[in-house]
C-alpha positions as CSV (number, residue, x, y, z in Angstrom):
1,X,48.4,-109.2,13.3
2,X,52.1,-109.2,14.4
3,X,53.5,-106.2,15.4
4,X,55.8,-105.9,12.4
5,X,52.8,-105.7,10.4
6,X,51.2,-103.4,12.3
7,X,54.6,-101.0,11.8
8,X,54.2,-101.6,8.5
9,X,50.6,-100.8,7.3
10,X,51.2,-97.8,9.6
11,X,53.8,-96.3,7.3
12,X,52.3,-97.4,4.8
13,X,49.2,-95.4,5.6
14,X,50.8,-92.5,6.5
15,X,52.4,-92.4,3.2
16,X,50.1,-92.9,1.5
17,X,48.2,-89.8,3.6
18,X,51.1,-87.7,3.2
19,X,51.0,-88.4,-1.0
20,X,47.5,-86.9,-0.9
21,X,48.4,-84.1,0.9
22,X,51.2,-83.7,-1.1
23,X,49.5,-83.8,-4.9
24,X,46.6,-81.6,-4.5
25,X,49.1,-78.8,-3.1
26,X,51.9,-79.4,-5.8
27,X,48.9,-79.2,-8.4
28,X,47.6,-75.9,-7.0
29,X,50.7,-74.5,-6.8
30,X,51.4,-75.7,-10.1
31,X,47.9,-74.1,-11.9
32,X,49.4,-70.6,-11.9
33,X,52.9,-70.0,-14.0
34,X,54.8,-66.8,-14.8
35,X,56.3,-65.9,-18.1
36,X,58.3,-62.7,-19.3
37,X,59.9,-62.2,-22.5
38,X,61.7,-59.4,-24.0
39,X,59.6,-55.7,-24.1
40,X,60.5,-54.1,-27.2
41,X,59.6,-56.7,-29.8
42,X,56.4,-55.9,-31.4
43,X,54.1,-57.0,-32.3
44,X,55.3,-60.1,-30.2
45,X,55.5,-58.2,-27.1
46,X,55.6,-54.8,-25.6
47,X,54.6,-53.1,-22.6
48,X,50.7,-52.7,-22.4
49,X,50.0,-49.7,-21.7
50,X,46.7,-50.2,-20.5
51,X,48.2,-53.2,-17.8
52,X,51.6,-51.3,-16.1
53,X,53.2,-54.1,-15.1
54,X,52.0,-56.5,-18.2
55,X,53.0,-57.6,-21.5
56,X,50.8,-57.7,-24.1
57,X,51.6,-59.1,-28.4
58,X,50.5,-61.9,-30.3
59,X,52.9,-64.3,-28.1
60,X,50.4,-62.7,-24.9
61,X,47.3,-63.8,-27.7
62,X,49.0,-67.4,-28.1
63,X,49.6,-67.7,-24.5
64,X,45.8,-67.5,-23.8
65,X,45.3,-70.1,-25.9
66,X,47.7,-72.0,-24.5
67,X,46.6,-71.4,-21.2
68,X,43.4,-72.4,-21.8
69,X,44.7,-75.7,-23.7
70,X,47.1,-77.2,-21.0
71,X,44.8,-76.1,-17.6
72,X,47.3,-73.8,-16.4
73,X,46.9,-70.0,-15.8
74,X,50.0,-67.9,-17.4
75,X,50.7,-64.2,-16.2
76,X,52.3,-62.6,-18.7
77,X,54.3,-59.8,-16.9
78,X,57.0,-57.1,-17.6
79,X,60.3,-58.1,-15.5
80,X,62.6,-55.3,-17.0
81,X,64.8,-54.7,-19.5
82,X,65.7,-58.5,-21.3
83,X,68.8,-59.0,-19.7
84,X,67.7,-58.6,-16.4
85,X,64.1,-61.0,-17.5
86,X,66.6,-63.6,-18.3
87,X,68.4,-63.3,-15.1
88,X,64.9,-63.8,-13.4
89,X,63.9,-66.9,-15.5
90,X,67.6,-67.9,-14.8
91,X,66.9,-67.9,-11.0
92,X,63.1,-69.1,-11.3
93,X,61.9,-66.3,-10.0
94,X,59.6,-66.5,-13.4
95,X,58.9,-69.1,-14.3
96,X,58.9,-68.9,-18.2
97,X,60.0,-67.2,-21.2
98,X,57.8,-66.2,-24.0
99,X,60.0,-66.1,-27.0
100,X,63.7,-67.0,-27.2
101,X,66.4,-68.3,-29.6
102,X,67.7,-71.6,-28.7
103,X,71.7,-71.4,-27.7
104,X,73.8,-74.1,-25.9
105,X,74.3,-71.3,-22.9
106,X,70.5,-70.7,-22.8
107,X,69.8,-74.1,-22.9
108,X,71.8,-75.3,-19.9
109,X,69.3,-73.0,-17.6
110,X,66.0,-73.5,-19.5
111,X,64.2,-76.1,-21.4
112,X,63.0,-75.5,-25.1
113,X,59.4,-76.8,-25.6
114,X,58.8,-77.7,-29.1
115,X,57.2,-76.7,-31.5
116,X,58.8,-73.2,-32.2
117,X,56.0,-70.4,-31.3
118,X,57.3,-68.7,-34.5
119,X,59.5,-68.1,-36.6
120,X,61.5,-64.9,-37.1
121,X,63.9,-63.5,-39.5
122,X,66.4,-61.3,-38.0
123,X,67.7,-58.2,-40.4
124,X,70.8,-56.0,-41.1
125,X,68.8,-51.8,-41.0
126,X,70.8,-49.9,-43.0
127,X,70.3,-46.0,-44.0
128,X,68.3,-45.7,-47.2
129,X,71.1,-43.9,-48.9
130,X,73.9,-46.0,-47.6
131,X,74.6,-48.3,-50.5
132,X,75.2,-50.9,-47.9
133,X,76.2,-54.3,-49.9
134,X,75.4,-57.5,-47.7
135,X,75.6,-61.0,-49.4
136,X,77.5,-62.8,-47.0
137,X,77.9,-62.7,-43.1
138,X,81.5,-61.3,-43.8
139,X,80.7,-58.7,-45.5
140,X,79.8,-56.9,-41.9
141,X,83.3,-57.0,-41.0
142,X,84.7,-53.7,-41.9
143,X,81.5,-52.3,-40.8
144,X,80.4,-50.9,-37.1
145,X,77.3,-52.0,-36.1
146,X,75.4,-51.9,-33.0
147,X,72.8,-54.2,-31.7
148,X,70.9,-54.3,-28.1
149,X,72.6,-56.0,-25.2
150,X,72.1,-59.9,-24.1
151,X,70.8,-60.0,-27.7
152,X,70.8,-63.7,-29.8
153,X,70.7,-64.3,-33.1
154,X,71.4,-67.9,-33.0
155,X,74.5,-69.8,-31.6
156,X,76.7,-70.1,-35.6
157,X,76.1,-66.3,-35.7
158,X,76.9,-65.3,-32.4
159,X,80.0,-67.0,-32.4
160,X,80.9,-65.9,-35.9
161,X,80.4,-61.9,-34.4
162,X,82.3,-62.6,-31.2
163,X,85.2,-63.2,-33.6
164,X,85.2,-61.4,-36.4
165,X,82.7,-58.4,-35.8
166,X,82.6,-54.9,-34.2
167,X,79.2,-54.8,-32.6
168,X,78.1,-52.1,-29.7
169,X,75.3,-53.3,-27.5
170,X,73.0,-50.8,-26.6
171,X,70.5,-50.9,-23.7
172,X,67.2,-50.0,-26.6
173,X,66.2,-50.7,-29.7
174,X,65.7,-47.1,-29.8
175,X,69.1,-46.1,-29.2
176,X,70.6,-48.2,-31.3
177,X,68.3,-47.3,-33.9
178,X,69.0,-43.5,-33.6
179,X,72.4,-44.5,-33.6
180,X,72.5,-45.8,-37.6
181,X,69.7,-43.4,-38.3
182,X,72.1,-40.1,-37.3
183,X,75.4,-41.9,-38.5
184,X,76.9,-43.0,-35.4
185,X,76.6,-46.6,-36.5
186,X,76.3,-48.3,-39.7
187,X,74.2,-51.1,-39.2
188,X,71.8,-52.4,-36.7
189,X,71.2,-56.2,-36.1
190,X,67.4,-56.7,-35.0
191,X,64.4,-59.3,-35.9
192,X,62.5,-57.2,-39.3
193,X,58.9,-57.2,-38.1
194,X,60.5,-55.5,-34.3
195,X,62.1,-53.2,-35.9
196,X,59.4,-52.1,-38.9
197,X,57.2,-51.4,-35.6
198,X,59.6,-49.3,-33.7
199,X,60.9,-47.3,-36.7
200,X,57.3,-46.2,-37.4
201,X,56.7,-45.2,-34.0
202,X,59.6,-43.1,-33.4
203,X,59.0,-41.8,-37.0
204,X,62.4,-42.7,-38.0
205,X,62.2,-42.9,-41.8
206,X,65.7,-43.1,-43.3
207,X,66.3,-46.8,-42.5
208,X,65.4,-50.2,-44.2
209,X,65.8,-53.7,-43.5
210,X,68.4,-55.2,-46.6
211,X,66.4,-58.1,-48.4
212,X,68.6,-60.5,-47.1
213,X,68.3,-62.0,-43.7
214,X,70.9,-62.6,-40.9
215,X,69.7,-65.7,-39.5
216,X,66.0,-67.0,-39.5
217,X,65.6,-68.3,-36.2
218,X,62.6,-70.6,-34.4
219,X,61.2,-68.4,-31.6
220,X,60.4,-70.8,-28.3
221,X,58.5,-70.9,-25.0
222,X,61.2,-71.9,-22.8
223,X,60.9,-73.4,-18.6
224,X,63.4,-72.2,-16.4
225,X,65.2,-75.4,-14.8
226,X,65.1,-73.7,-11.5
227,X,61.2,-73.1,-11.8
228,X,59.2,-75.2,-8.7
229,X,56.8,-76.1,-11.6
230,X,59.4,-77.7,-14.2
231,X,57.7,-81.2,-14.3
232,X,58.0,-83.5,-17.1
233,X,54.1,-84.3,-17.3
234,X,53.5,-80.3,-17.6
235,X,56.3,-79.2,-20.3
236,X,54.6,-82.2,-22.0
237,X,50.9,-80.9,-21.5
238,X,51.9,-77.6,-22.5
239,X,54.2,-79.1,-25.9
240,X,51.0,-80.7,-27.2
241,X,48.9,-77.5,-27.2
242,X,51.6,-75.4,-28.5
243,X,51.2,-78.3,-31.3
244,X,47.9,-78.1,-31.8
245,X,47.9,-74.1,-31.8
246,X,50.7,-74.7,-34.6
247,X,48.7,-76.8,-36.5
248,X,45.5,-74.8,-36.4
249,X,47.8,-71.2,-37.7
250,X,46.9,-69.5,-34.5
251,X,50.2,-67.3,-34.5
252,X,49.5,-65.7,-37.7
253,X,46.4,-65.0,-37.0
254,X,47.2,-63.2,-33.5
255,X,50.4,-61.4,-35.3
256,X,47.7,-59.8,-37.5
257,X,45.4,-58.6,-34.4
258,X,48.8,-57.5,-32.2
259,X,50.0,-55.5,-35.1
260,X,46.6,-53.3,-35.3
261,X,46.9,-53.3,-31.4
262,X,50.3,-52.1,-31.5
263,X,49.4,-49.2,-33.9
264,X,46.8,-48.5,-32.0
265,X,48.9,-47.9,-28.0
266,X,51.8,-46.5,-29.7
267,X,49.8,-43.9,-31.6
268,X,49.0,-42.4,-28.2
């Protein structure tokens, strides 16, 4: 054998070497993911109270599932307030996001896996005994309303209310719920089901949810770009079983079990 070829089949080989040392590590490393979402959006998430430091809801339920599905383990964990959990994602610090609405801004630091996880309709919570009228997205205009900071409700609307609107942004859903509930504010923007749980646990009565919706929005499991585990093969693995946890009406299901759950922590 020349010498050439004996070059060759060296680099060859050590390639080669250097792939399989390479795979099993970027697998293992892989097998673990992180995923955050936002905290005060029950029953899809909320701080567990039993797991400081953990997020629990019937996204955490789906996750399992999903989990289990794709071969993957998923911590679900509590990164702070949502601005600052999309910051993290942003970074790929986490590695995940467990519930967001797709805008062009979002989308240019995380992927969207499809199929939706759910889908949400976001309300206008009025007082009781406002005779607030709402037909039309314009009919907010003379109105103040508040909503909670780094909050989307879809890119047409968000554009249409950095226009034309006069929205606050709060750092809670429970401030800015106190807000329209003592007057300060006359409408709050905020998904229904969220805001039915909170209202009943701070025992705020006085506010409804008007009968017609803002925006209904696709909720999605998003992959942060700058995540070490973004890999084609593995947003595609986890795609299929949020697909076939779509078509087998798991999300339903776990919304019924979080919101007994829900009831259950917040009671205490």
């Amino acid at each position: 054998m020349s010498r050439k070829k004996r070059v060759i089949g060296t680099l060859i080989a050590g390639l080669m070497l250097a792939a399989g040392l390479a795979s099993p590590l970027h697998a293992q490393e892989c097998r673990r993911l992180s995923a955050s979402g936002n905290a005060e959006y029950p029953p899809y998430l909320w701080r567990d109270s039993a797991q400081p430091g953990r997020l629990t809801g019937a996204i955490g339920y789906l996750l399992e599932d999903l989990a289990e599905l794709a071969g993957v383990e998923i911590s679900l964990i509590d990164s702070g307030p949502w601005g600052r959990t999309q910051e993290e994602v942003a970074a790929g610090r986490v590695d995940m996001i467990a519930g967001a609405f797709l805008t062009q801004a979002r989308s240019e630091w995380m992927d969207y896996l499809h199929p939706a996880l759910a889908h949400t309709r976001t309300a206008i919570w009025t007082r009781k005994d406002s005779g607030f009228e709402f037909s039309q997205w314009h009919d907010l205009i003379p109105q103040a309303g508040v909503t909670v900071i780094y909050n989307s409700f879809g890119q047409e609307f968000d554009l249409f209310a950095r226009e034309h609107l006069n929205i606050e942004q709060v750092g809670s859903l429970e401030q800015g719920m106190m807000m329209v509930s003592q007057g300060r504010a006359d409408y709050l923007i905020y998904e229904d089901l969220p805001g039915k749980a909170y209202a009943e646990m701070l025992g705020i009565d006085n506010l409804s949810p008007l009968p017609r919706g803002v925006t209904h929005q696709p909720l999605y499991l998003t992959f942060s770009k700058a995540s070490a585990c973004n890999s084609e093969a593995l947003k595609a693995r986890l795609s299929a079983a949020i697909e076939q946890l779509a078509q087998a009406g798991k999300m339903a299901q776990h919304l019924e079990r979080a919101a007994a759950e829900w009831q259950r922590q917040s009671a205490h």
